[in-house]
C-alpha positions in Angstrom: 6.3 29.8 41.3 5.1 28.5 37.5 8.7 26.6 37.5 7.6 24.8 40.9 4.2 24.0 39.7 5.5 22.6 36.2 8.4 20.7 38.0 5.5 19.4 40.7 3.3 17.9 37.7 5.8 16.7 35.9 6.9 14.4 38.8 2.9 13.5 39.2 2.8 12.1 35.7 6.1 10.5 35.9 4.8 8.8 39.4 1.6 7.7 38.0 3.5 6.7 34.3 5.8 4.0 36.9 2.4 3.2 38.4 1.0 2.1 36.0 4.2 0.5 34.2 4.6 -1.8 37.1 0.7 -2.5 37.0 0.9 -3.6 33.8 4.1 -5.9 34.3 2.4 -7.5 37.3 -0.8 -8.2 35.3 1.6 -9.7 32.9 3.3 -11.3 35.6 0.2 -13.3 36.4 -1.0 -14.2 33.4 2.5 -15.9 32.8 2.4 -17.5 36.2 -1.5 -18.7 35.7 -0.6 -19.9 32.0 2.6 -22.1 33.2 -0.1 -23.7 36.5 -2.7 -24.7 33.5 0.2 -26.3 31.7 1.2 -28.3 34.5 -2.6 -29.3 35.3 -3.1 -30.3 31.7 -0.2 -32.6 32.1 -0.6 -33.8 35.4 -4.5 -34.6 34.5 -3.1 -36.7 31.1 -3.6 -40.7 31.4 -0.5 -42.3 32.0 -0.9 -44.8 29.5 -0.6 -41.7 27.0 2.7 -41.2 28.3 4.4 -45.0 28.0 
């Protein structure tokens, strides 16, 4: 029974561990994606006069 209950938690922390690994790379995720879209708007909002 105590090999069951250590083989049943050890799963739970591994689940939560990937949880909370693919938390983290979505948050990344984001913050690349909303970094590149104020890039773009920076540019797109420059005078062309700038650019010639």
């Amino acid at each position: 029974m105590l090999l069951f209950e250590l083989v049943n938690l050890q799963m739970n922390v591994d689940q939560r561990r990937e949880r909370q690994r693919l938390l983290l790379a979505a948050r990344r995720l984001r913050a690349v994606r909303r970094e590149r879209e104020r890039a773009e708007r920076l540019l797109m909002e420059l005078p062309w006069s700038r650019l010639s």
